[in-house]
PDB file of N, CA, C, O and CB in Angstrom:
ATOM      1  N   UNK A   1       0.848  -1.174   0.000  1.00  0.00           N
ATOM      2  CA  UNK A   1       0.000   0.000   0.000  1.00  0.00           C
ATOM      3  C   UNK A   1       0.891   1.233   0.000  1.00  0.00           C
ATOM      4  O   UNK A   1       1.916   1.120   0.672  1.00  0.00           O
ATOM      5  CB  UNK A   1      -0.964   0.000   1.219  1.00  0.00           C
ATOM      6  N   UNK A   2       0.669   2.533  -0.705  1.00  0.00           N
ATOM      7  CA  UNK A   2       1.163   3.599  -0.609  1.00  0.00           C
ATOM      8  C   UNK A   2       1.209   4.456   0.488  1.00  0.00           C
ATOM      9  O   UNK A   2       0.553   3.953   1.400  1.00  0.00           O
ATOM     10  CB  UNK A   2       0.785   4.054  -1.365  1.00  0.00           C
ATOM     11  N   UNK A   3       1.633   5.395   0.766  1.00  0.00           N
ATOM     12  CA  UNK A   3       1.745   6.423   1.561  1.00  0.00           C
ATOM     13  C   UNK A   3      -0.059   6.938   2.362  1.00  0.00           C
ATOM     14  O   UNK A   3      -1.076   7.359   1.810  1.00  0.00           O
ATOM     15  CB  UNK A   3       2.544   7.616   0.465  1.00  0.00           C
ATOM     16  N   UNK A   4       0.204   6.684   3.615  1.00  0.00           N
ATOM     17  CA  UNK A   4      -1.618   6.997   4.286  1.00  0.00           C
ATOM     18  C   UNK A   4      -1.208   8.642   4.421  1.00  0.00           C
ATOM     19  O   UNK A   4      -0.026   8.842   4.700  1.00  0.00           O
ATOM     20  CB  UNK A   4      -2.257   5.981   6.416  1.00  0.00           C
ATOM     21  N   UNK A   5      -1.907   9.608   4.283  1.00  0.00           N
ATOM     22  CA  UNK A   5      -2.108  10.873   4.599  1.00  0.00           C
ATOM     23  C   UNK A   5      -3.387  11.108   5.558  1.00  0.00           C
ATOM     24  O   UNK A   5      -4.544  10.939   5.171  1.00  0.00           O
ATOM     25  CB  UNK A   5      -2.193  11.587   3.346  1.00  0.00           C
ATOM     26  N   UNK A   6      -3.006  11.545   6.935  1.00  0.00           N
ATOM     27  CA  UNK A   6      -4.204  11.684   7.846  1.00  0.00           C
ATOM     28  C   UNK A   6      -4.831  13.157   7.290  1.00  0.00           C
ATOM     29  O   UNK A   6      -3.991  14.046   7.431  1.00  0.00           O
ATOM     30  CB  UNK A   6      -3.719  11.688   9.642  1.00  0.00           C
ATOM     31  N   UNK A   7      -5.804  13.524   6.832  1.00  0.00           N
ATOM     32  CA  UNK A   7      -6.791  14.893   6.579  1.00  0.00           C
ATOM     33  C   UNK A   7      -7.899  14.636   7.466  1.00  0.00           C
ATOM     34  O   UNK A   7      -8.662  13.698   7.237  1.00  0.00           O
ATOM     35  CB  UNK A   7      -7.423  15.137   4.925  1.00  0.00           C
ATOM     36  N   UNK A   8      -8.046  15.389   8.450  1.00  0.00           N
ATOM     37  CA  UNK A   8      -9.274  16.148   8.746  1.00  0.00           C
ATOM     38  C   UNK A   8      -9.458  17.169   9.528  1.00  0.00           C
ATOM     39  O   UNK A   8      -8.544  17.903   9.905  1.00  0.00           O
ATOM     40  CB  UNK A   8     -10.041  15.498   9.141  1.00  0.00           C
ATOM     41  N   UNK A   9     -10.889  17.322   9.893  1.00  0.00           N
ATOM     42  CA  UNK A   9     -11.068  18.848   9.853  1.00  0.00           C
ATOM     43  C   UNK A   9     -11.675  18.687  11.657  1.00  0.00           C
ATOM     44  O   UNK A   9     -12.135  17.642  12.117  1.00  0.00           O
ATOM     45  CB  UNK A   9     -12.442  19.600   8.298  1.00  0.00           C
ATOM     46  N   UNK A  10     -11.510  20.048  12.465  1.00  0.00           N
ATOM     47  CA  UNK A  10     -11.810  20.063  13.633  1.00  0.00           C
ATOM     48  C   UNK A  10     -13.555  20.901  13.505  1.00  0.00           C
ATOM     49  O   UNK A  10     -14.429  21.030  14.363  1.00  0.00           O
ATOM     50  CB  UNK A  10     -10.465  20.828  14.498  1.00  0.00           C
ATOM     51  N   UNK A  11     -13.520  21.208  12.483  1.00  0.00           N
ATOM     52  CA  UNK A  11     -14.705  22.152  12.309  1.00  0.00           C
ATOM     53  C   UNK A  11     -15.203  22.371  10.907  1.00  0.00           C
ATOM     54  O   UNK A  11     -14.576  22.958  10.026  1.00  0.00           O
ATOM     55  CB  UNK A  11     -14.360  23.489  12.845  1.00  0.00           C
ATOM     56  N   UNK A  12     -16.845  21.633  10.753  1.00  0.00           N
ATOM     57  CA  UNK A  12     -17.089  21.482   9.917  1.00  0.00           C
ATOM     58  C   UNK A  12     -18.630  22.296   9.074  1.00  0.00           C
ATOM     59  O   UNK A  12     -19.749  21.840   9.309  1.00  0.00           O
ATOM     60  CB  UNK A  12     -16.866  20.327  10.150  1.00  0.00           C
ATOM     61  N   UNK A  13     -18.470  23.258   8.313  1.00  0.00           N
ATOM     62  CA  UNK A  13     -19.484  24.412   8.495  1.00  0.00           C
ATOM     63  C   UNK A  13     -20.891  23.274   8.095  1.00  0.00           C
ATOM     64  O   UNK A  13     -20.991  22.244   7.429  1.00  0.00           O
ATOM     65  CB  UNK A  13     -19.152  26.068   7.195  1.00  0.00           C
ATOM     66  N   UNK A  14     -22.013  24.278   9.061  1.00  0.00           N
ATOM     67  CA  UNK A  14     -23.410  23.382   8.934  1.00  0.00           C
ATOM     68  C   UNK A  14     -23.433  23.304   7.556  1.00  0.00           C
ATOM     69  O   UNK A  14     -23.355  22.129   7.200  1.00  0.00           O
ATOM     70  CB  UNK A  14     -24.905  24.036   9.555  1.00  0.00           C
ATOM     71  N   UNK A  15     -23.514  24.140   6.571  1.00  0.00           N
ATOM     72  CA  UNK A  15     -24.080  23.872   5.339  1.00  0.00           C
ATOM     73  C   UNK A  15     -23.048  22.662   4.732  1.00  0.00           C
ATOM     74  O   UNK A  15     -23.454  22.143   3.693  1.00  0.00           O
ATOM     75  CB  UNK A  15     -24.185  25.314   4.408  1.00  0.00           C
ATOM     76  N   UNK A  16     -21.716  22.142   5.287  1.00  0.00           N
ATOM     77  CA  UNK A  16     -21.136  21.025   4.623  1.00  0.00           C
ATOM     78  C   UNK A  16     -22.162  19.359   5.162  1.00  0.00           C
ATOM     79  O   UNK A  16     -22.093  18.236   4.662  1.00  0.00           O
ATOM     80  CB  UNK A  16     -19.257  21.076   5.186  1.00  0.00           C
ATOM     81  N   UNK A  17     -22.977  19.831   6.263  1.00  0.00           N
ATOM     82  CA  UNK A  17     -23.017  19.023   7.101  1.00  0.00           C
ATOM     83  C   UNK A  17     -24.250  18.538   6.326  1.00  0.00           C
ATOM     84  O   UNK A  17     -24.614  17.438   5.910  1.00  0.00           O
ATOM     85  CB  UNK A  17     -22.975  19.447   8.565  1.00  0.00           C
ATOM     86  N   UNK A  18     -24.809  19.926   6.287  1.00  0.00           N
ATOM     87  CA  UNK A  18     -26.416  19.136   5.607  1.00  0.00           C
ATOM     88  C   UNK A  18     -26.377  18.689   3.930  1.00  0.00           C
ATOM     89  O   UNK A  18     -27.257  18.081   3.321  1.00  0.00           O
ATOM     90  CB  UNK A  18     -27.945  20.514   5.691  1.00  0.00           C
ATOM     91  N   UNK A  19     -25.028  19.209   3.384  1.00  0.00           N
ATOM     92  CA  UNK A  19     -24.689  18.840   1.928  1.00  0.00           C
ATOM     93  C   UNK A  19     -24.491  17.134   1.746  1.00  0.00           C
ATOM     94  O   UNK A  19     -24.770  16.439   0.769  1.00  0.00           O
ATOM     95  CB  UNK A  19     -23.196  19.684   1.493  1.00  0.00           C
ATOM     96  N   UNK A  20     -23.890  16.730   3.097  1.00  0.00           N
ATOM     97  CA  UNK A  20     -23.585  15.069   3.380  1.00  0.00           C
ATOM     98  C   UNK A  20     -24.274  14.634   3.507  1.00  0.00           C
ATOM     99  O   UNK A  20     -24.209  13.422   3.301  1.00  0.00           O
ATOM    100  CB  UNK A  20     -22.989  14.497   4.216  1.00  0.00           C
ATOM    101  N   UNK A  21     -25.726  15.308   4.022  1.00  0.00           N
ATOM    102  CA  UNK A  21     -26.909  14.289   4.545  1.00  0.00           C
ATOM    103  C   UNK A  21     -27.650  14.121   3.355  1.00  0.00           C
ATOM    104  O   UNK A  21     -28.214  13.081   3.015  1.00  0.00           O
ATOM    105  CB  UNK A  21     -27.937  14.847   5.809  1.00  0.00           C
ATOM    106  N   UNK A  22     -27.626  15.178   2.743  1.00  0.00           N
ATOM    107  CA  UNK A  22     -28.253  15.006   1.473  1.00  0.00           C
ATOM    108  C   UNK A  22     -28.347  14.536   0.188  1.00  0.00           C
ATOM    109  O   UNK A  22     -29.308  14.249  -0.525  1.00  0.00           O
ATOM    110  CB  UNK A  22     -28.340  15.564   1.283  1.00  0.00           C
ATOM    111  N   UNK A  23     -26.662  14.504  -0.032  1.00  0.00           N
ATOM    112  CA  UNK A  23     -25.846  14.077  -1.170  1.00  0.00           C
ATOM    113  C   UNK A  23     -24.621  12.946  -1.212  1.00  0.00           C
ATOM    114  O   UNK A  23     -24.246  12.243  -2.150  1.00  0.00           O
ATOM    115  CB  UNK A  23     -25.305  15.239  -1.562  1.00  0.00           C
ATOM    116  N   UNK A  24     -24.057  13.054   0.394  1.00  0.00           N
ATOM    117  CA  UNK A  24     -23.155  12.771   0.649  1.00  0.00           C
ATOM    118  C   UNK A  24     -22.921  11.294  -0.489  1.00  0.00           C
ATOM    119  O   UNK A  24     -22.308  11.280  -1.557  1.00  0.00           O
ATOM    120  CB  UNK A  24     -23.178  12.776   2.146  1.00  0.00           C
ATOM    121  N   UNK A  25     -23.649  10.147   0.202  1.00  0.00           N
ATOM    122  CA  UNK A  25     -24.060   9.146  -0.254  1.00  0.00           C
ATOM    123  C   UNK A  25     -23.856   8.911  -1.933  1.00  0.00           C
ATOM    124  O   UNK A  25     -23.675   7.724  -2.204  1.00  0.00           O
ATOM    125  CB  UNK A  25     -25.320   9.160   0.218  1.00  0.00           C
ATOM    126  N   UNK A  26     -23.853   9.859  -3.141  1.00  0.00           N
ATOM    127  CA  UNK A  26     -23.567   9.953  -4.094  1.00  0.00           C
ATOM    128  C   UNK A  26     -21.484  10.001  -4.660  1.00  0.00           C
ATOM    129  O   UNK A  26     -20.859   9.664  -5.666  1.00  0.00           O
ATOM    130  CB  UNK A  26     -24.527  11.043  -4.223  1.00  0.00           C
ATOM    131  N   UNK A  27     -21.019  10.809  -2.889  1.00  0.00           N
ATOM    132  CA  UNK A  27     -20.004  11.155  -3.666  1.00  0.00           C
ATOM    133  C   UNK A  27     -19.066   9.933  -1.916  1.00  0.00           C
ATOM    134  O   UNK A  27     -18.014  10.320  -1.409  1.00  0.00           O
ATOM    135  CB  UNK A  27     -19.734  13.471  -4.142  1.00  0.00           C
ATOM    136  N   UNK A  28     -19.563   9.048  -1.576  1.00  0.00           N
ATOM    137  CA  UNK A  28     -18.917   7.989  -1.187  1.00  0.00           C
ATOM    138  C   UNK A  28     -18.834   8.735   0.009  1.00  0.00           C
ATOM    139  O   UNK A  28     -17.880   8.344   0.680  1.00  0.00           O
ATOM    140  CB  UNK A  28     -17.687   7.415  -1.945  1.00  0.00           C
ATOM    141  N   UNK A  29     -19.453   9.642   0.529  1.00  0.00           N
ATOM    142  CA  UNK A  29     -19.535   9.932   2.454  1.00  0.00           C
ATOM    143  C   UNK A  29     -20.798   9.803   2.945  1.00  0.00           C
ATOM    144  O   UNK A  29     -21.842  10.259   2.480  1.00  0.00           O
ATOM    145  CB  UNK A  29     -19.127  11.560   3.062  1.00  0.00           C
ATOM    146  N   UNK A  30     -20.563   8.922   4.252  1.00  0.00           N
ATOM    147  CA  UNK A  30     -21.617   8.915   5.131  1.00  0.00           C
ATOM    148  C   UNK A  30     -21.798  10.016   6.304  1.00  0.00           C
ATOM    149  O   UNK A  30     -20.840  10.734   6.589  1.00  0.00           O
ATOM    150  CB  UNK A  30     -21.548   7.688   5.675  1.00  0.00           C
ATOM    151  N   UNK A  31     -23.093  10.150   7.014  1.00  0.00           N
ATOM    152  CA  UNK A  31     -23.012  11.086   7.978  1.00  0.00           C
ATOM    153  C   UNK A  31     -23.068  10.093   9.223  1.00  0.00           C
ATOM    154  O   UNK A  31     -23.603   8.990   9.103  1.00  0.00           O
ATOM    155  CB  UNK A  31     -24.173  12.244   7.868  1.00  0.00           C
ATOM    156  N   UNK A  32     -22.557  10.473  10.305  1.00  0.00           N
ATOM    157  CA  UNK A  32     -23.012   9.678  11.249  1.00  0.00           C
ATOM    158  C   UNK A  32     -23.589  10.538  12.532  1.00  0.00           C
ATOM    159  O   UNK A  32     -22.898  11.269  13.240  1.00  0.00           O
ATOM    160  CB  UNK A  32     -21.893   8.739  11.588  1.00  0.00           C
ATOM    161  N   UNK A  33     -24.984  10.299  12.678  1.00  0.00           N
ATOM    162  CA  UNK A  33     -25.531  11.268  13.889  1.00  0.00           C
ATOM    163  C   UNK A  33     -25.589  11.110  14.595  1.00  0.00           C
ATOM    164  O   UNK A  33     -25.828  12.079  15.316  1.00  0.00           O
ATOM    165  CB  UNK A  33     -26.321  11.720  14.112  1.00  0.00           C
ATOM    166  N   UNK A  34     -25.421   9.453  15.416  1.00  0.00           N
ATOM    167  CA  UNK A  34     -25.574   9.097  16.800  1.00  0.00           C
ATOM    168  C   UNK A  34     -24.107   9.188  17.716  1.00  0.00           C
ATOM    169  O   UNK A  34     -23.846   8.485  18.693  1.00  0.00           O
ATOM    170  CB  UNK A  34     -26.190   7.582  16.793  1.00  0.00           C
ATOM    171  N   UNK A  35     -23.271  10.205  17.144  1.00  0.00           N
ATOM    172  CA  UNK A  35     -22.084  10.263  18.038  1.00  0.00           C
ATOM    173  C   UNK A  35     -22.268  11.321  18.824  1.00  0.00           C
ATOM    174  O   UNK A  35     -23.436  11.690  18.704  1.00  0.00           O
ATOM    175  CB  UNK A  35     -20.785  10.363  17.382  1.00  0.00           C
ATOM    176  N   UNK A  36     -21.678  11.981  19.564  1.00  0.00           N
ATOM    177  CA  UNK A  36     -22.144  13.250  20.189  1.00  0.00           C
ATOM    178  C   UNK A  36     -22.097  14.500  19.264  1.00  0.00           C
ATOM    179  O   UNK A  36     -22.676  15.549  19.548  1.00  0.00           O
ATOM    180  CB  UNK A  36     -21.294  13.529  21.418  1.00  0.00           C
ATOM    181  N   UNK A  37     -21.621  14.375  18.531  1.00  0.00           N
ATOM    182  CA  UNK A  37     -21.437  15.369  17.206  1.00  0.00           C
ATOM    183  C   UNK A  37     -21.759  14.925  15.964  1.00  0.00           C
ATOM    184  O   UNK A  37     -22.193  13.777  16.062  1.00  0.00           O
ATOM    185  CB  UNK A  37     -20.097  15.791  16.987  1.00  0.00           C
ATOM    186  N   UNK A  38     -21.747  15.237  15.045  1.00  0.00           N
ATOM    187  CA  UNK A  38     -21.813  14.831  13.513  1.00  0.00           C
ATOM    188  C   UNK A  38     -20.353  14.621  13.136  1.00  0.00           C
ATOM    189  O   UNK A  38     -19.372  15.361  13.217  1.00  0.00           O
ATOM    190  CB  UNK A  38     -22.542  16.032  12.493  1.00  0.00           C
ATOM    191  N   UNK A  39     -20.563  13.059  12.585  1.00  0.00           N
ATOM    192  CA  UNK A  39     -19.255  12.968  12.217  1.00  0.00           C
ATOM    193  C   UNK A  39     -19.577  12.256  10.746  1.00  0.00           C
ATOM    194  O   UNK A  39     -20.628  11.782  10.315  1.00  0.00           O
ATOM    195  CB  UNK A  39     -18.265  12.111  13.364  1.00  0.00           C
ATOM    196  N   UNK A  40     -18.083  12.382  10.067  1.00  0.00           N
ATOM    197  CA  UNK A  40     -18.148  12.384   8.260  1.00  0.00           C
ATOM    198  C   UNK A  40     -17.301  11.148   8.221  1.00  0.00           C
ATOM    199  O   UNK A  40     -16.302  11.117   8.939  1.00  0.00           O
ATOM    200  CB  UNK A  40     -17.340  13.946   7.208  1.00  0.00           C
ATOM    201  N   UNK A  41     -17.655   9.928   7.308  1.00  0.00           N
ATOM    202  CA  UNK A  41     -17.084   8.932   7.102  1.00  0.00           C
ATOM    203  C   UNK A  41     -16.702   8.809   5.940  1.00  0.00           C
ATOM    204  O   UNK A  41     -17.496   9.362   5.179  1.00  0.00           O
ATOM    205  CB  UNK A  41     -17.626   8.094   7.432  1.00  0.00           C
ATOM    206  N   UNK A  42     -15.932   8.385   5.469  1.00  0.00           N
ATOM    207  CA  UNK A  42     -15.379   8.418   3.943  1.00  0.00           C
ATOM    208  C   UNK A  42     -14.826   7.118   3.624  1.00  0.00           C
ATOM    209  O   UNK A  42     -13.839   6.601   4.148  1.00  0.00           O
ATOM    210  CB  UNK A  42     -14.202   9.529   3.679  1.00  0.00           C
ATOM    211  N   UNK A  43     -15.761   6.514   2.465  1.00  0.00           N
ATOM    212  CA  UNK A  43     -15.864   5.335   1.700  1.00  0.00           C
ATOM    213  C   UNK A  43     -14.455   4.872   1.279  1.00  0.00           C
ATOM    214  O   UNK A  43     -14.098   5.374   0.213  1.00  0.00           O
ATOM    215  CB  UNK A  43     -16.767   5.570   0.498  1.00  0.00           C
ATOM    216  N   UNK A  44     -13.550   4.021   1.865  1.00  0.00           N
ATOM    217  CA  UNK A  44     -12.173   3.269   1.915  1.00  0.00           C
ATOM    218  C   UNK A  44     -11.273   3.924   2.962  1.00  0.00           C
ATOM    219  O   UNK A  44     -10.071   3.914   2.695  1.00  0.00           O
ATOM    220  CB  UNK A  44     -11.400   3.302   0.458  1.00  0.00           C
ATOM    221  N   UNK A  45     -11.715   4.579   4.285  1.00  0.00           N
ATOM    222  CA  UNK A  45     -11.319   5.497   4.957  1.00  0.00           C
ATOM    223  C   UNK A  45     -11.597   5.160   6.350  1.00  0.00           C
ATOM    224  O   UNK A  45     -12.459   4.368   6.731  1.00  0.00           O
ATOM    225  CB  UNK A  45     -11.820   6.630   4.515  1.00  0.00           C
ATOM    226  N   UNK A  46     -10.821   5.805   7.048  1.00  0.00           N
ATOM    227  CA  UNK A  46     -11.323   5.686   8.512  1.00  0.00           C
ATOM    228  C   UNK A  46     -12.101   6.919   8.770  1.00  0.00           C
ATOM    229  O   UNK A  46     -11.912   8.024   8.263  1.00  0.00           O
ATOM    230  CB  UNK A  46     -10.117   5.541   9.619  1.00  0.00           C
ATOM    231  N   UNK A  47     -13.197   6.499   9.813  1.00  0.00           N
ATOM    232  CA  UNK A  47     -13.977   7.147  10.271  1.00  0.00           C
ATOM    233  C   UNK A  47     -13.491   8.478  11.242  1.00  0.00           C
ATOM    234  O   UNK A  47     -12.541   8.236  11.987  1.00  0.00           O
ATOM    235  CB  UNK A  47     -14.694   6.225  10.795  1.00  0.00           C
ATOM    236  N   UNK A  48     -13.984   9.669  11.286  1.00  0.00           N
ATOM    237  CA  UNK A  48     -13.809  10.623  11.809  1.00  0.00           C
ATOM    238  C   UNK A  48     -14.045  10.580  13.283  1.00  0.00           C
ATOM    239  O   UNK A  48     -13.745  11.598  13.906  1.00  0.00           O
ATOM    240  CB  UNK A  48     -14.413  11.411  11.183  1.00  0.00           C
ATOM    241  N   UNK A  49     -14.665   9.295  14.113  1.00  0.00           N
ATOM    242  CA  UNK A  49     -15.198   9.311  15.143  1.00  0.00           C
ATOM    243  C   UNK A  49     -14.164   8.898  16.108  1.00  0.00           C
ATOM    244  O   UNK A  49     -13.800   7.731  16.253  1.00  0.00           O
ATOM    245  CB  UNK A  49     -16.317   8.622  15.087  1.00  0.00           C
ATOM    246  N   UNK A  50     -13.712   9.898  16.754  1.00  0.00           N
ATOM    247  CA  UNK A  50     -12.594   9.614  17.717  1.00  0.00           C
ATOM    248  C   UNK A  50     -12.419   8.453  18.631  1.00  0.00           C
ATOM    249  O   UNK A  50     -11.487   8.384  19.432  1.00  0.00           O
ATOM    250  CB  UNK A  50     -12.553  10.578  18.497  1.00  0.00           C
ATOM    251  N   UNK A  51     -13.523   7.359  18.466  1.00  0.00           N
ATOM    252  CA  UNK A  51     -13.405   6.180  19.534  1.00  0.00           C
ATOM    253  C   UNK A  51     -12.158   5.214  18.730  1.00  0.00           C
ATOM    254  O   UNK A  51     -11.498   4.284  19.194  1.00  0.00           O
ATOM    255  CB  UNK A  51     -15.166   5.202  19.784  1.00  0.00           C
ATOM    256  N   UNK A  52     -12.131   5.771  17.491  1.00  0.00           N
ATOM    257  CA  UNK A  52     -10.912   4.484  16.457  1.00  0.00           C
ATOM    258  C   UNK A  52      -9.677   4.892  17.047  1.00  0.00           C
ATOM    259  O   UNK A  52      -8.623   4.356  16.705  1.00  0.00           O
ATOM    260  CB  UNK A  52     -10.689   4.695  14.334  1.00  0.00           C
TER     261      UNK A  52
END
């Protein structure tokens, strides 16, 4: 496997948030709402949810 690059974001504007709920699913991100926050998952990726 190539080189992993960690990207993400500490703060994520509402309108990205409701763009994921809406679309996300088209462009390979999930939303996840039952964490204490909204968190963004990305299709061959690790999850944004700090319990990993």
């Amino acid at each position: 496997m190539g080189t992993v690059i960690d990207i993400h974001a500490h703060y994520v504007p509402a309108e990205l948030i409701s763009l994921a709920r809406s679309t996300g699913a088209q462009l390979g991100i999930r939303l996840i709402e039952d964490a204490a926050t909204p968190a963004l998952h990305f299709d061959g990726g690790i999850s944004s949810i700090s319990e990993l």
